[in-house]
Backbone as a ProteinNet text record, in pm:
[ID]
protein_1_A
[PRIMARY]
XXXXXXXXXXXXXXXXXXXXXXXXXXXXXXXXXXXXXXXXXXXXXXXXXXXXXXXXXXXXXXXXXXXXXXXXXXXX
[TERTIARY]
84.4	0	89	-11.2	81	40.5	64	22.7	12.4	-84.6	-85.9	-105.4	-197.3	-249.8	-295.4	-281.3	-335.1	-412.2	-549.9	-634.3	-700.7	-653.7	-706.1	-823.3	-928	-1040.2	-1020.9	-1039	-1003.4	-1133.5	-1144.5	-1248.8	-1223	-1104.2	-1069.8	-959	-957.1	-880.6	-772.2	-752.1	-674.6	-572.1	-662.5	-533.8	-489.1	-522.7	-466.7	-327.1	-358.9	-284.2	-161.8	-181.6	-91	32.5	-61	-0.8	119.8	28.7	122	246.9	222.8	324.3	443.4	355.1	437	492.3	413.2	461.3	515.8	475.1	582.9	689.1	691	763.9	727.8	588.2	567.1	552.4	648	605.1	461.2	373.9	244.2	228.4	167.4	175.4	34.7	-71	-163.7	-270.7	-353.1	-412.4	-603.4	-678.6	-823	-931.8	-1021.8	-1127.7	-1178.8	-1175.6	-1220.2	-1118.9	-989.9	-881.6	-719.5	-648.5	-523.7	-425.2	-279.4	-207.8	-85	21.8	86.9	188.8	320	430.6	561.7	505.1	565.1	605.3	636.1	717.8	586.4	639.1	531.8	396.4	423.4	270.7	215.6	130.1	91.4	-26.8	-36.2	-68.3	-173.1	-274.9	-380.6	-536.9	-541.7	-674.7	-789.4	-884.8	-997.1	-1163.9	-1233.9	-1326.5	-1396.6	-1388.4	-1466.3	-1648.1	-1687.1	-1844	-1877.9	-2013.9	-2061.8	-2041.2	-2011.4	-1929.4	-1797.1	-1733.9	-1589	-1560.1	-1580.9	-1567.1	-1365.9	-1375.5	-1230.2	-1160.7	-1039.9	-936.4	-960.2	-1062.6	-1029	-954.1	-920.2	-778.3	-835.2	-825.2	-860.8	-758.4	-711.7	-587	-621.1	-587.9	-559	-470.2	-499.1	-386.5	-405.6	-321.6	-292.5	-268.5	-324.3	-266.2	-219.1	-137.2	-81.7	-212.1	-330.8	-411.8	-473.3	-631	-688.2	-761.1	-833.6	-870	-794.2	-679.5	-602	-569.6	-570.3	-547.3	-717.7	-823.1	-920.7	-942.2	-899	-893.2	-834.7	-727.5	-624.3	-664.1	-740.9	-783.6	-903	-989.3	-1126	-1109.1
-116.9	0	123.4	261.5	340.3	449.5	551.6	685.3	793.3	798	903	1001.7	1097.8	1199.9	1232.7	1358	1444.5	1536.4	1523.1	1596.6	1688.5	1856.3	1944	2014	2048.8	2104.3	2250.9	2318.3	2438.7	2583.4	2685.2	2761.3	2864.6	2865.4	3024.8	2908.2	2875.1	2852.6	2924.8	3067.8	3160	3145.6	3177.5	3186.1	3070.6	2962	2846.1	2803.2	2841.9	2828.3	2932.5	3058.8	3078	3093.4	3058.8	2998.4	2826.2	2774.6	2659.3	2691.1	2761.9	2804.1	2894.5	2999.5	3117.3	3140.8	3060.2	3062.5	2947.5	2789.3	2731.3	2710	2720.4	2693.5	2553.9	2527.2	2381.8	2405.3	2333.8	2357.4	2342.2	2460.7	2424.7	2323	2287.4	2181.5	2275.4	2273.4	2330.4	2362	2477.8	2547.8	2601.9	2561.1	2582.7	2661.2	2692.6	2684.6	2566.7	2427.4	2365.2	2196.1	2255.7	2154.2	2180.5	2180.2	2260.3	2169.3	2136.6	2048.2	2077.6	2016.8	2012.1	1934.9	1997.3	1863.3	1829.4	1741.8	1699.8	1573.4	1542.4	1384.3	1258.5	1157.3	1057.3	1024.8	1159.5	1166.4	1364.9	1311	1479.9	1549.7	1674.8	1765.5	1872	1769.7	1892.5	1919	2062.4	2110	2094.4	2125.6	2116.3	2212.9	2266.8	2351.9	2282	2337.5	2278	2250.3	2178.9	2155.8	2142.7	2093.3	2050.4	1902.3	1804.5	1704.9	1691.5	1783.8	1830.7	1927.2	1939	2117.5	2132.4	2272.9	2310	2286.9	2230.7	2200.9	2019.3	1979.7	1842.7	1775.9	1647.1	1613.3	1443.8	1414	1238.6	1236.2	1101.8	1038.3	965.5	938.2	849.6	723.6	601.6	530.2	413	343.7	273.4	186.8	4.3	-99.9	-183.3	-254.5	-298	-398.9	-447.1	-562.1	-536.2	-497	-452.5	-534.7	-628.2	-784	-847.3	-880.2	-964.3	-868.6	-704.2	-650.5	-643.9	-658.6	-708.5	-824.6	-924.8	-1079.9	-1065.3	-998.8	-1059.3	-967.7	-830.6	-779.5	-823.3	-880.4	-978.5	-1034.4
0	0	0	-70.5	-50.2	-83.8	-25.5	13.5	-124.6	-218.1	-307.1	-281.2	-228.9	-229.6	-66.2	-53.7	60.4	-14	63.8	7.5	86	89.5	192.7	164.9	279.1	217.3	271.9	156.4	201.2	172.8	278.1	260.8	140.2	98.4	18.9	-71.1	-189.2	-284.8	-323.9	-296.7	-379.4	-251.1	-163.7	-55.9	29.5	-12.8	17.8	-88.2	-151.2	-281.2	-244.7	-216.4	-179.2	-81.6	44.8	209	98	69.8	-1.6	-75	-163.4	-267.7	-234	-205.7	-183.4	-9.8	75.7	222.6	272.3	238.2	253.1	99.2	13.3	-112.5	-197.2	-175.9	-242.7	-431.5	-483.4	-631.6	-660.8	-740.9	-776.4	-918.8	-910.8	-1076.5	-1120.8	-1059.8	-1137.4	-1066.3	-1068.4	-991.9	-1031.6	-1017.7	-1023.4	-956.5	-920.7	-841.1	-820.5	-836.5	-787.7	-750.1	-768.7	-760.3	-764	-703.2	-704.4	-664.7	-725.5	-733.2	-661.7	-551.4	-556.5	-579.8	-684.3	-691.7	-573.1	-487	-377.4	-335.1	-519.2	-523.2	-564.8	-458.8	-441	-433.4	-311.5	-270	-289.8	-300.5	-385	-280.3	-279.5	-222.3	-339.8	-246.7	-372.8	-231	-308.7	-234.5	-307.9	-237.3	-241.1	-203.1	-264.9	-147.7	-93.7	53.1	139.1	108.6	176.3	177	315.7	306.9	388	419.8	330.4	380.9	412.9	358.8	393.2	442.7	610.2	624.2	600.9	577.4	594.6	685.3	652.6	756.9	752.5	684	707.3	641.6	626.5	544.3	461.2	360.6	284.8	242.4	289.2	235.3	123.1	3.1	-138.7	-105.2	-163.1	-95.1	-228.4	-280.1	-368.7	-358.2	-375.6	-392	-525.2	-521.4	-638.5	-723.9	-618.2	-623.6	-547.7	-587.5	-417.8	-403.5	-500.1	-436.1	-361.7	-371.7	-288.5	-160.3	-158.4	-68.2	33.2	2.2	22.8	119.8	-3.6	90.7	221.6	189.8	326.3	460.4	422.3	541.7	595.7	536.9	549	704.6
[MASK]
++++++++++++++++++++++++++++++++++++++++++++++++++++++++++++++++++++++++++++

């Protein structure tokens, strides 16, 4: 298994984007109103606007198996 994506929900897009970029130094890959990328190797760093199922500040991890039936079975 393995860790793709951090996914932040955020209230203000513009200025999340730029606390990321411009305040800690994360390379941006690509930037939206409704999806924003960071390039931070392996595992990637992208926002999100918040909802009502996602208030701001909450965080979904992405996670990848090579076989997720067999990764399935074996947690059964």
């Amino acid at each position: 298994m393995k860790l793709i994506y951090a996914i932040k929900f955020v209230a203000d897009m513009d200025r999340a984007v730029a606390f990321y970029r411009d305040s800690l130094g994360l390379p941006l890959k690509f930037s939206s109103p409704g999806w924003s990328e960071f390039d931070t190797g392996e595992t990637k760093l992208a926002l999100h606007p918040a909802s009502a199922a996602n208030p701001a500040g909450s965080v979904e991890l992405g996670f990848s198996v090579s076989d997720l039936q067999r990764f399935y079975d074996a947690k059964a």
